[in-house]
DRENDO-1510 file (C-alpha; in Angstrom, 1 decimal, always signed):
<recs>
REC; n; res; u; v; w
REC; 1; UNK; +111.1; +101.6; +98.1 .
REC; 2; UNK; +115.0; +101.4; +98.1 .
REC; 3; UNK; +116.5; +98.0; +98.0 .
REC; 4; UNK; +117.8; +97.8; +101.3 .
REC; 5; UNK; +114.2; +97.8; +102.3 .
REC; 6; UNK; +113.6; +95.0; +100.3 .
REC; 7; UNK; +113.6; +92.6; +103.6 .
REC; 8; UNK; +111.6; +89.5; +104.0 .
REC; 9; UNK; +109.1; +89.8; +105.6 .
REC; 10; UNK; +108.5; +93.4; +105.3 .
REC; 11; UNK; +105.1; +94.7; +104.3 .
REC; 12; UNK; +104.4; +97.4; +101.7 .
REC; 13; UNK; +101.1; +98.6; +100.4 .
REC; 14; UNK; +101.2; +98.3; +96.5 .
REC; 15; UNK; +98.5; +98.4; +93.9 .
REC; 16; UNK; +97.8; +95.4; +91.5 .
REC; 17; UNK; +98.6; +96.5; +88.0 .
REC; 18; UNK; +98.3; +93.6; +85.8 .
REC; 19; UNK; +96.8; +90.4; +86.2 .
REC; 20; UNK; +98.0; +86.6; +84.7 .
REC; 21; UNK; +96.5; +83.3; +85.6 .
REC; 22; UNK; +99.5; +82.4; +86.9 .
REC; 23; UNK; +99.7; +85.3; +89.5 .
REC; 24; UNK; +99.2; +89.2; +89.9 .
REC; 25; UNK; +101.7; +91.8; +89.1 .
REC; 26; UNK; +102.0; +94.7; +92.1 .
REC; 27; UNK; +103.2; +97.9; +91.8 .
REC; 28; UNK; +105.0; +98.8; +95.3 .
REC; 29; UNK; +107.8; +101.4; +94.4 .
REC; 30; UNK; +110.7; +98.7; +94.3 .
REC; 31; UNK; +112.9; +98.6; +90.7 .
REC; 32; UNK; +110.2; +96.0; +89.5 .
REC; 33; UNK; +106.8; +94.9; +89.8 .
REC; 34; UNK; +106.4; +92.3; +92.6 .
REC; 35; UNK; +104.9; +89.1; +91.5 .
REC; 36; UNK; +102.1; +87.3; +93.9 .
REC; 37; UNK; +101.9; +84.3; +92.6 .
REC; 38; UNK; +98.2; +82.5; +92.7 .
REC; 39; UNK; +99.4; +80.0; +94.8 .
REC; 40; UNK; +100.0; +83.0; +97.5 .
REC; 41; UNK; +97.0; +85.2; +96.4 .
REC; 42; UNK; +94.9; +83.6; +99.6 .
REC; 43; UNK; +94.8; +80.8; +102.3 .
REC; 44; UNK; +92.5; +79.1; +100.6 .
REC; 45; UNK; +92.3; +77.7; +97.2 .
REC; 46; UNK; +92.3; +80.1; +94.1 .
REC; 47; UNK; +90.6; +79.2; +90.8 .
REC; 48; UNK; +90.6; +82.5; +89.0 .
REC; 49; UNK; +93.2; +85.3; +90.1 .
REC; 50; UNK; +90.6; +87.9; +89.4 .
REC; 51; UNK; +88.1; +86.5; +91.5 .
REC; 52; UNK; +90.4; +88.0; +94.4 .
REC; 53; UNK; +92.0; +91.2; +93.1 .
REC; 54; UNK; +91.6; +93.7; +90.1 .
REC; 55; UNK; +93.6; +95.9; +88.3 .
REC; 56; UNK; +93.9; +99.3; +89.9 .
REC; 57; UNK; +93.3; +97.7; +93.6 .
REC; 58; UNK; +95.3; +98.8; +96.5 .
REC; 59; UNK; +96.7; +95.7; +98.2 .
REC; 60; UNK; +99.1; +94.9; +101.2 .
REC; 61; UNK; +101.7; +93.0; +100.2 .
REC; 62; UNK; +105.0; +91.4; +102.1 .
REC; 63; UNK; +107.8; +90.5; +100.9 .
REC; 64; UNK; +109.3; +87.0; +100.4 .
REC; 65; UNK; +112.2; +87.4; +98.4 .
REC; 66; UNK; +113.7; +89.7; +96.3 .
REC; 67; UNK; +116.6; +88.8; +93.5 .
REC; 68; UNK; +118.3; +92.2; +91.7 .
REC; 69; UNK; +120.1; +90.2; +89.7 .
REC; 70; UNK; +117.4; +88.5; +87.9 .
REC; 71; UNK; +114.9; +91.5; +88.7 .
REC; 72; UNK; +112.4; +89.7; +90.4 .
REC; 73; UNK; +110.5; +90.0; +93.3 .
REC; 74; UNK; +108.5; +87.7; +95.1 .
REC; 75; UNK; +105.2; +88.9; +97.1 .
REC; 76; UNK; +102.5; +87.2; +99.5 .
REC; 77; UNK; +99.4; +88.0; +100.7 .
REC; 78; UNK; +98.7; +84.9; +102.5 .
REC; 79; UNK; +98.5; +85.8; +106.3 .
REC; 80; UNK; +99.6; +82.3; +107.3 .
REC; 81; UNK; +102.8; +82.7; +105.2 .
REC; 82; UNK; +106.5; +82.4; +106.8 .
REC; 83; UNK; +109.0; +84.2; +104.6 .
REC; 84; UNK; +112.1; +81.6; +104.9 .
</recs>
């Protein structure tokens, strides 16, 4: 994935590579691993971050902001989420 592609809102198929309780780390082909952060794992409420993906798992993922000069990236799996 270039950075020009990096669009929000855009949707790219990744695979989860690490997992925190805070969130899940996904591999998508940007510069960095995306972040989904629990709060955006699922519409509905999230205890454990494992409980709704494992490592290795391919995932769909969209895109909801992406900062090069701090080298993060923010993902979503949420269907109800509006990238602003």
């Amino acid at each position: 994935v270039k950075n020009e592609d990096l669009i929000p809102g855009a949707t790219f198929p990744g695979k989860v590579r690490s997992i925190q309780p805070f969130g899940a780390f996904i591999d998508f082909g940007a510069f960095t691993d995306g972040l989904v952060h629990v709060s955006r794992l699922s519409d509905s409420y999230v205890k454990d971050v494992g409980s709704i993906v494992s490592v290795g798992q391919e995932v769909t993922v969209r895109l909801v902001e992406a900062n090069t000069e701090t080298g993060r990236i923010s993902l979503t799996m949420r269907e109800s989420d509006d990238p602003s």
